[in-house]
Backbone as JSON Lines, residues from 0, in Angstrom:
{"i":0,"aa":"X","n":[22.53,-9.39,-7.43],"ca":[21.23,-9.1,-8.02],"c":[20.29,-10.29,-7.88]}
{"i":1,"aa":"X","n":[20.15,-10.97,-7.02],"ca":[19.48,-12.6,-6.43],"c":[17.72,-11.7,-6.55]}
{"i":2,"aa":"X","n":[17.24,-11.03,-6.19],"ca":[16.21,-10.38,-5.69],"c":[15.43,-9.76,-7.19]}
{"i":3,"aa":"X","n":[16.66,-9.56,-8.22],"ca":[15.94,-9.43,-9.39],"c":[16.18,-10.13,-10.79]}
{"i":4,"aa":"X","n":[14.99,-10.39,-11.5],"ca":[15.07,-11.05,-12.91],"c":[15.26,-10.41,-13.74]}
{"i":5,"aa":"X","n":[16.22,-11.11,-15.06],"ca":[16.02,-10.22,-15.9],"c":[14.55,-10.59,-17.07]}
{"i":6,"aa":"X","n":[14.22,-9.02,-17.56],"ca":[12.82,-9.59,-18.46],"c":[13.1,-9.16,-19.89]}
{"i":7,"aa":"X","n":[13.64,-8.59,-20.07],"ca":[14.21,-8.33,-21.78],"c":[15.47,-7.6,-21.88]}
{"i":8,"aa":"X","n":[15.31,-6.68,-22.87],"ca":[15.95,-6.21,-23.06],"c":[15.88,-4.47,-23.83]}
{"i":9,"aa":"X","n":[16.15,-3.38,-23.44],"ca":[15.55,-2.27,-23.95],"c":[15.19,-1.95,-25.52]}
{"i":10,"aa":"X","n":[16.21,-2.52,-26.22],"ca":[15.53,-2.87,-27.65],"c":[14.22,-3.46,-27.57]}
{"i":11,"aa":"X","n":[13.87,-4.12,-26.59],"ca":[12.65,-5.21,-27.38],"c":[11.08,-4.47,-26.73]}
{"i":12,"aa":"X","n":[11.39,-2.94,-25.29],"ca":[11.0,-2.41,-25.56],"c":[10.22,-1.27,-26.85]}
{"i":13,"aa":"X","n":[9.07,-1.03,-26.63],"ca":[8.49,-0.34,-27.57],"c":[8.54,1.45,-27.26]}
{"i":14,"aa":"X","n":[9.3,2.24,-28.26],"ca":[9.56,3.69,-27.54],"c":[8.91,4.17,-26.85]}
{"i":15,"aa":"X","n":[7.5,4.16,-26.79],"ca":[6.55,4.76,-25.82],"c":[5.28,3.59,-25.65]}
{"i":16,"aa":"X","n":[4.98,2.96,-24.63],"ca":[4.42,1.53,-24.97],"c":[4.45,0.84,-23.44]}
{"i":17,"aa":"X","n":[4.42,-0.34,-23.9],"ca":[4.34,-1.74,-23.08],"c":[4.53,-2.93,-23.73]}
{"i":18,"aa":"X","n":[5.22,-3.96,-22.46],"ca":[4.88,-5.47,-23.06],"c":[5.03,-5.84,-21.77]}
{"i":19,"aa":"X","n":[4.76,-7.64,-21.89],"ca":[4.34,-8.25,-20.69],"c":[5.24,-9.42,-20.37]}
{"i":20,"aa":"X","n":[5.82,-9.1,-18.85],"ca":[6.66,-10.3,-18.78],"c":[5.75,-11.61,-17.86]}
{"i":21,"aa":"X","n":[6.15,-12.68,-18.11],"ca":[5.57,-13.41,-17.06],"c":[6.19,-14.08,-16.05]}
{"i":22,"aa":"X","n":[5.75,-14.22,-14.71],"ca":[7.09,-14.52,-13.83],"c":[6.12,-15.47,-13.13]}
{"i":23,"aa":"X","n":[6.17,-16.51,-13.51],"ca":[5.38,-17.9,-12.83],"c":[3.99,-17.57,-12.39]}
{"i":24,"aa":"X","n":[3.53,-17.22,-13.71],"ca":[1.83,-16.85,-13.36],"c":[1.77,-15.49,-13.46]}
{"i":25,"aa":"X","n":[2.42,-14.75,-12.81],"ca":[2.31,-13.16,-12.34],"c":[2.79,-12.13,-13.25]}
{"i":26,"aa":"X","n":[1.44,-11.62,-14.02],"ca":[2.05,-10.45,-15.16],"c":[2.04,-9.36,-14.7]}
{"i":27,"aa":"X","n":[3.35,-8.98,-15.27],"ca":[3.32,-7.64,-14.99],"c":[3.67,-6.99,-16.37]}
{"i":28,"aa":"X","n":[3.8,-5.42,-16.11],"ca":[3.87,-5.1,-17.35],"c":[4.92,-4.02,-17.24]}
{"i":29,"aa":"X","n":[5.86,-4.27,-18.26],"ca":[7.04,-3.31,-18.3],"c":[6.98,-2.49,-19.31]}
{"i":30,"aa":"X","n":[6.83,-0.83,-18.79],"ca":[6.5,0.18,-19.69],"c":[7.28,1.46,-19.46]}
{"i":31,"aa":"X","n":[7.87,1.77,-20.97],"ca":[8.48,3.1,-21.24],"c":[7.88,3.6,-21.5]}
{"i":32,"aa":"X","n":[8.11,5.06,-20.43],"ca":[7.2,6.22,-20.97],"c":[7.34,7.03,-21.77]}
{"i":33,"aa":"X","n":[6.78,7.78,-21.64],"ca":[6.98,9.06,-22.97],"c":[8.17,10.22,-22.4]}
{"i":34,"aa":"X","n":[8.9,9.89,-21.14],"ca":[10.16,10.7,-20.81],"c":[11.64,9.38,-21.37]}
{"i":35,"aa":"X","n":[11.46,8.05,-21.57],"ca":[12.15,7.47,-21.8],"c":[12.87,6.38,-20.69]}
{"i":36,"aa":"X","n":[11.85,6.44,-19.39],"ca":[12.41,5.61,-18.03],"c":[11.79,4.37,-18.3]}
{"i":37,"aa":"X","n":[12.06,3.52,-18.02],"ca":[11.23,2.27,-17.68],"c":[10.83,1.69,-16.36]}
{"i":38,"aa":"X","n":[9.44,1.26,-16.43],"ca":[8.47,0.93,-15.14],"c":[8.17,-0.45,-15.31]}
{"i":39,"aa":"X","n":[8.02,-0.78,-14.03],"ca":[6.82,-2.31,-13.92],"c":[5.98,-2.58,-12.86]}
{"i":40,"aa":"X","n":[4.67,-2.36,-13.45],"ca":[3.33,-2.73,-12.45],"c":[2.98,-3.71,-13.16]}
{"i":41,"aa":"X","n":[2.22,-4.96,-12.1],"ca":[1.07,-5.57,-12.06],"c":[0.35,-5.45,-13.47]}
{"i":42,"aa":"X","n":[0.41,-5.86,-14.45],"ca":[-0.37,-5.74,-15.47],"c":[-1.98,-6.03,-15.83]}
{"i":43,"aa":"X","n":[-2.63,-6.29,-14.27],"ca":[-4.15,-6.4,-14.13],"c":[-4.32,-5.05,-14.03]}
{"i":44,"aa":"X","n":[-5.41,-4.66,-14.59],"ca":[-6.12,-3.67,-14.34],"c":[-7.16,-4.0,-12.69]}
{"i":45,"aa":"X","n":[-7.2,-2.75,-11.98],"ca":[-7.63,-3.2,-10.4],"c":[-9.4,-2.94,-10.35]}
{"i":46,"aa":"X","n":[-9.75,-2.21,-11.58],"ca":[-11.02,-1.83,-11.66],"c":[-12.1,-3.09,-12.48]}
{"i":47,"aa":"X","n":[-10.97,-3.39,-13.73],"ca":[-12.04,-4.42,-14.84],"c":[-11.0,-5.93,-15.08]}
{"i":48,"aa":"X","n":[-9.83,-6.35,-14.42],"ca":[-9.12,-7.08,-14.1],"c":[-8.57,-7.66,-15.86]}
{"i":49,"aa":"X","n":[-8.47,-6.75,-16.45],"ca":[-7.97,-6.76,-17.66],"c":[-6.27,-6.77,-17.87]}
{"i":50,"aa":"X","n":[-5.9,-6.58,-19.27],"ca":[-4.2,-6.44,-18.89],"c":[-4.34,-5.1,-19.5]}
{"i":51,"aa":"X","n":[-2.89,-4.17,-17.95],"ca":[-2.91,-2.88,-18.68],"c":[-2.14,-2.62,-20.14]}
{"i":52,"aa":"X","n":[-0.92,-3.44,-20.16],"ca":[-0.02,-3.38,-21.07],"c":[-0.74,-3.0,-22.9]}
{"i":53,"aa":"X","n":[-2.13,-3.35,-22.86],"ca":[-2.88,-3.22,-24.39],"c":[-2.98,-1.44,-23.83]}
{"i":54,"aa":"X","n":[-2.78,-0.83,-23.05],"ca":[-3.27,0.4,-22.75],"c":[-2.37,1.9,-23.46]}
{"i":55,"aa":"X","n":[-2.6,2.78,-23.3],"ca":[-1.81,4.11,-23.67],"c":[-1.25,4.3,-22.48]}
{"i":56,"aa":"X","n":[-0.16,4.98,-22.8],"ca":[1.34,5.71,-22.02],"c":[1.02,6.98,-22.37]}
{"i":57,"aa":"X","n":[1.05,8.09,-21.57],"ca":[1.26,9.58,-21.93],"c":[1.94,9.99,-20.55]}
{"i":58,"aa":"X","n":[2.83,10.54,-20.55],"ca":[3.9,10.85,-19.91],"c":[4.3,9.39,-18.85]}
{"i":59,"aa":"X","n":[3.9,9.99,-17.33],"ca":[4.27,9.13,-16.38],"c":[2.81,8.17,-16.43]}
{"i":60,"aa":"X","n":[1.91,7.94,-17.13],"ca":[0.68,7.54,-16.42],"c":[0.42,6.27,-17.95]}
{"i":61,"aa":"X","n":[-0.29,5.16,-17.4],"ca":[-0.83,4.7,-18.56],"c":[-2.52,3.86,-18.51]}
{"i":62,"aa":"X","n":[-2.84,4.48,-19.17],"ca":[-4.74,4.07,-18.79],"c":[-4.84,2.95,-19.84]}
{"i":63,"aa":"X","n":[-5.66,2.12,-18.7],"ca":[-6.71,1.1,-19.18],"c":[-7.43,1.22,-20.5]}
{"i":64,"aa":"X","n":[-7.23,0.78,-21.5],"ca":[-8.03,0.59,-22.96],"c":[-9.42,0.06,-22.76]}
{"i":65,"aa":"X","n":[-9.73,-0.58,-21.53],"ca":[-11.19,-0.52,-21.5],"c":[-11.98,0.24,-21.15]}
{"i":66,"aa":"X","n":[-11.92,0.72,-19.93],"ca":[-12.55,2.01,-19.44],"c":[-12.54,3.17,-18.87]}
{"i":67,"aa":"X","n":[-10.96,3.08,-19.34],"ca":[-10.32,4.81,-19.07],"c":[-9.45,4.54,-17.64]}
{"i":68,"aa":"X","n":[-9.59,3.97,-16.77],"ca":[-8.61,3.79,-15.24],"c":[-7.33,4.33,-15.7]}
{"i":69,"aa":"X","n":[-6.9,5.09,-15.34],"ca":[-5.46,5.37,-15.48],"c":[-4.76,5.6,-14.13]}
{"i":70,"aa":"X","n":[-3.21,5.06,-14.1],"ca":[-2.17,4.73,-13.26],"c":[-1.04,5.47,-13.38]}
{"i":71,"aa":"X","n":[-0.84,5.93,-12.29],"ca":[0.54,6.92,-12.2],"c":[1.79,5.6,-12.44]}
{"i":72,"aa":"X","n":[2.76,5.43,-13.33],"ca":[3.64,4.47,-13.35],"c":[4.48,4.32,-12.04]}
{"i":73,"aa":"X","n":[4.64,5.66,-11.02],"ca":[5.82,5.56,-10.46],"c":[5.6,5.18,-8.99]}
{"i":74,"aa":"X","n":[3.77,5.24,-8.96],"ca":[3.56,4.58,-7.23],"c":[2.34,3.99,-7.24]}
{"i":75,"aa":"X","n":[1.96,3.34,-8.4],"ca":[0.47,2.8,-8.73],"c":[-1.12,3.3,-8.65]}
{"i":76,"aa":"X","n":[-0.82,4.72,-8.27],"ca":[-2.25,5.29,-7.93],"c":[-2.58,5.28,-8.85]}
{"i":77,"aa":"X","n":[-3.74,5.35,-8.68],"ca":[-5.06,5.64,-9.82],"c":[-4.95,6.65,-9.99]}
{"i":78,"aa":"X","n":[-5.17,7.43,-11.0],"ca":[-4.87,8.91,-11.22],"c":[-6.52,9.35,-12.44]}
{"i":79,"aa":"X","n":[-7.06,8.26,-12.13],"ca":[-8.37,8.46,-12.91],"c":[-9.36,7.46,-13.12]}
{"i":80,"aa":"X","n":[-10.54,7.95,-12.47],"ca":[-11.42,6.56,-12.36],"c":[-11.91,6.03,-13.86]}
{"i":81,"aa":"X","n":[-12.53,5.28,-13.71],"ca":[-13.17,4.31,-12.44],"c":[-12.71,3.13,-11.17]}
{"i":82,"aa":"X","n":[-11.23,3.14,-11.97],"ca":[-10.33,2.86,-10.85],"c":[-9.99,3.69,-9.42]}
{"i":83,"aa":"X","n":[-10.29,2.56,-8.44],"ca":[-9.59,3.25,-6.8],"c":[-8.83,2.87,-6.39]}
{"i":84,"aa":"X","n":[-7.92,1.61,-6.65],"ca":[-7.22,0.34,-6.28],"c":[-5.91,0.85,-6.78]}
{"i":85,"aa":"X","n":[-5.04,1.29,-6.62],"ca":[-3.56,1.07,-6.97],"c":[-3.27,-0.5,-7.56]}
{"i":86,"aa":"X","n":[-2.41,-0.05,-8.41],"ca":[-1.66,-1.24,-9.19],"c":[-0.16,-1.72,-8.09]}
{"i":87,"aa":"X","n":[0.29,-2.98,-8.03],"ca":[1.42,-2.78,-7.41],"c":[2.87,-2.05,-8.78]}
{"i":88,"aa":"X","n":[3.7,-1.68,-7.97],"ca":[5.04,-1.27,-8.61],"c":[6.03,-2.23,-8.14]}
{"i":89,"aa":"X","n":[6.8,-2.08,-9.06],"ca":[7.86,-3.2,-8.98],"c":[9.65,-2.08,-9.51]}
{"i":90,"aa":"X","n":[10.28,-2.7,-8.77],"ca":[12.24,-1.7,-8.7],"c":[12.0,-2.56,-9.83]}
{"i":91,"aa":"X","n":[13.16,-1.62,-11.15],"ca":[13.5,-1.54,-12.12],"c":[14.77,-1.3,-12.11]}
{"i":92,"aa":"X","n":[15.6,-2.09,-12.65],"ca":[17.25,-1.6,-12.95],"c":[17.7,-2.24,-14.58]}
{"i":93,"aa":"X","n":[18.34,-1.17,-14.47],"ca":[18.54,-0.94,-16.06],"c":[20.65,-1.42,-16.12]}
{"i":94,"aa":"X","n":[20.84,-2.4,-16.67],"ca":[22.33,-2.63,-16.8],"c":[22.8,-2.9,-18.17]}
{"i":95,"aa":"X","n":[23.31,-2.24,-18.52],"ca":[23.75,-2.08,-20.01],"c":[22.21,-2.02,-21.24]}
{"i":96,"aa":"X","n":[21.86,-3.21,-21.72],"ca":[20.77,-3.29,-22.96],"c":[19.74,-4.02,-21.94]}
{"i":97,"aa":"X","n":[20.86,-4.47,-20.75],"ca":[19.4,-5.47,-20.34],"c":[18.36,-4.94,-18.92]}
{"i":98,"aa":"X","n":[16.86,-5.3,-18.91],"ca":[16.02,-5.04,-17.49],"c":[16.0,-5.77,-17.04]}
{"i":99,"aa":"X","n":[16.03,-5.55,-15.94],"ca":[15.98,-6.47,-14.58],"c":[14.71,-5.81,-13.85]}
{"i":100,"aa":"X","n":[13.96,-6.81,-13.5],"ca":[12.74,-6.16,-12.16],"c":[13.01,-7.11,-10.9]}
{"i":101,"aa":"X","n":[12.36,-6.46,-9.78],"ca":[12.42,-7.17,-8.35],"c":[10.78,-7.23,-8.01]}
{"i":102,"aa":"X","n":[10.35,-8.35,-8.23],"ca":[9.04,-8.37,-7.87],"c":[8.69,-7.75,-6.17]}
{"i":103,"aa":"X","n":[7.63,-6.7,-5.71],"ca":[7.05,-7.12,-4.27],"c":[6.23,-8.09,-4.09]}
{"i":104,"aa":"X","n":[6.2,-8.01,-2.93],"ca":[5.2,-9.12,-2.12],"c":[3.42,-8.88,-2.18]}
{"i":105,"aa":"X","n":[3.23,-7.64,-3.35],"ca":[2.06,-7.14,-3.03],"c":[0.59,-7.87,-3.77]}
């Protein structure tokens, strides 16, 4: 598992939510959805360069608290403007209590 970090732990997840790991500068944001999987994108917003993680989760998608942009969790599209920019996604593995992510290059 060289390729991935671990960033918490599913307890310290929030049931339907976000929080923010930091990986030498680079936030991203690790979020359970409202089916119970866990995700990690880029926690800038691509439209108002905000963090998404202050944002709402409703199912697979979680929008921007500033001006509505919302993001499909599972391939970064925008799924609602004023965002056009995809978020990057990041592999998620789940081993016992603890997450692990694999940052891309994006």
């Amino acid at each position: 598992m060289s390729d991935f970090v671990r960033v918490c732990t599913t307890d310290q997840l929030p049931e339907v939510g976000a929080v923010v790991a930091d990986f030498d500068g680079r936030r991203v944001a690790i979020v359970r959805d409202s089916y119970g999987d866990v995700h990690a994108i880029d926690d800038t917003c691509t439209h108002a360069n905000v963090s998404l993680a202050e944002g709402e989760v409703e199912g697979r998608t979680l929008e921007c608290w500033l001006h509505g942009s919302r993001f499909d969790l599972v391939n970064g599209e925008p799924t609602g403007l004023p965002a056009t920019v995809p978020v990057a996604v990041h592999t998620v593995k789940i081993e016992g209590p603890d997450v692990y992510v694999a940052l891309t290059n994006d």
